[in-house]
C-alpha positions, 0 to 999 in steps of 0.5 A, a space after each residue: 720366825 723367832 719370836 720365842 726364842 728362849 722361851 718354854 711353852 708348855 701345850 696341853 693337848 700338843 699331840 694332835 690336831 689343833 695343839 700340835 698345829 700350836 706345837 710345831 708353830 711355836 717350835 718353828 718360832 723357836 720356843 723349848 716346846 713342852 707337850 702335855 698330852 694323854 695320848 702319847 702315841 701322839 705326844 711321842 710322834 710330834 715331839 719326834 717331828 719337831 726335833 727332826 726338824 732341828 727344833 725344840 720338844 719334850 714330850 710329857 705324859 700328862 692327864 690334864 684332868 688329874 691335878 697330881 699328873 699336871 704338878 709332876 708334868 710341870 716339875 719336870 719341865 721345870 727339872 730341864 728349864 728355868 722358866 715356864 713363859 708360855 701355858 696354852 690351855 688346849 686340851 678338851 674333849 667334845 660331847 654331843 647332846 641336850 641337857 636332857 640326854 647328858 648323862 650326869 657321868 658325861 657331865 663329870 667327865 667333860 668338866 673334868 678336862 676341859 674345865 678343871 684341867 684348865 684349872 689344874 694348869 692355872 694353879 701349878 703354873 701362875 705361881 712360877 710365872 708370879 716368881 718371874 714377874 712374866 708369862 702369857 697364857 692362852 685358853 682355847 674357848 669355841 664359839 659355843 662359849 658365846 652363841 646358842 649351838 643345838 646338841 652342845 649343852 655340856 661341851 658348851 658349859 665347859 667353854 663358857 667356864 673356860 672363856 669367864 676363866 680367861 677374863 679373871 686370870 687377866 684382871 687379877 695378874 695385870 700387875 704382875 706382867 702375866 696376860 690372859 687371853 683366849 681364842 674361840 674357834 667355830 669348827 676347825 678340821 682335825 682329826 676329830 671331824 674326820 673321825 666324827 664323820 666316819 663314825 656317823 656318817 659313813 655311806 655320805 662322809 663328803 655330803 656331810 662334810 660340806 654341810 659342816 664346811 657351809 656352817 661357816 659363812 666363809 664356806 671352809 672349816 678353819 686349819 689347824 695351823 691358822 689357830 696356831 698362828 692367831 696363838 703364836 701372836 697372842 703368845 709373843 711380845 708382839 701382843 704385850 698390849 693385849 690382856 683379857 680378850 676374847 677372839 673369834 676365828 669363826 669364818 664369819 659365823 658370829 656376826 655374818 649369817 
């Protein structure tokens, strides 16, 4: 594939999971790959599997959460590359709970990086794509964005910020050759299920994973590397057409039930 070729993306939450699937696709794809992670056990592994591969990673200790972390992440990228041509906002963390049993610091906390983080990217990034008259940008929304999900209050706010934040990037850059899109995933095995699972419910992790895997009416979570792929058309020239949509990768969970 080469359909970045020349081109810097920048993924936050590349070092794992649904971001690195998103990392190593872009990589493969030919893209100078910067990854923007917390973790940087993860960060590191990652950016060192895509360059043993004779591809391209940097990868960037970044607190999404935190706008000064954010601004020194991008300056450096800018230190080592001309443009920023590609931004996916993918960063998040989940939490489980009503309204009612959300405590106000979990509140904060879940607003924090997977809404103001995505803010935080917009603002120290949109202005060096304005400069180049050219940029695509994807957010990572959920299905919890746009349907009813029990026990998913905050995590559920913070998609609905995040997916509305999708719709005012595109109608308000158009003009100025940036696009906005988003992807909305119904549940995708990472690592995180993995762990979920151990945590909860370890005497019957295989039950409780098929119970997951069934909420899909495909009967599967989706792969990190098929959100990778969806990211890199919506990320690439082939999409210039498209701006301001939303896109479910749910296994039929919106509108088949």
């Amino acid at each position: 594939m080469s359909k970045l070729v020349g081109k810097t993306a920048i993924v936050t939450g590349g070092g794992s999971g649904i971001g690195k699937a998103i990392s190593e696709t872009f990589a493969k794809a030919g893209a100078n790959v910067a990854i923007f992670d917390f973790d940087e056990k993860g960060g590191k592994a990652t950016e060192a599997e895509i360059n043993g591969r004779g591809q391209s990673a940097i990868f960037y200790k970044c607190d999404v959460s935190n706008y000064d972390s954010v601004l020194a992440a991008v300056d450096s990228v800018l230190g080592g590359f001309d443009s920023i041509d590609v931004l996916v906002n993918n960063a998040g963390i989940a939490h489980i709970g009503t309204v009612a049993t959300t405590s106000p610091e979990d509140f904060d906390r879940i607003l924090n990086v997977n809404v103001k983080g995505v803010y935080h990217c917009l603002h120290a990034i949109i202005p060096k794509m304005l400069e180049q008259k050219s940029g695509a940008i994807l957010n990572m929304s959920s299905v919890a964005a746009i349907a009813g999900l029990p026990d998913r209050f905050a995590y559920s706010t913070s998609k609905g910020a995040v997916h509305t934040m999708t719709f005012s990037i595109a109608a308000d850059y158009i003009k100025e050759g940036i696009r906005c899109n988003c992807i909305c995933p119904a549940r995708v095995h990472t690592p995180f299920v993995d762990g979920y699972l151990e945590k909860n419910y370890p005497d019957n992790k295989e039950e409780m994973f098929q119970k997951l895997s069934e909420a899909q009416p495909i009967g599967r979570m989706a792969l990190p590397s098929e959100v990778a792929e969806m990211a890199l058309y919506l990320c690439c020239d082939d999409s210039s057409f498209i701006t301001g949509q939303a896109f479910p990768l749910d296994g039929g969970y919106m509108n088949i039930r």
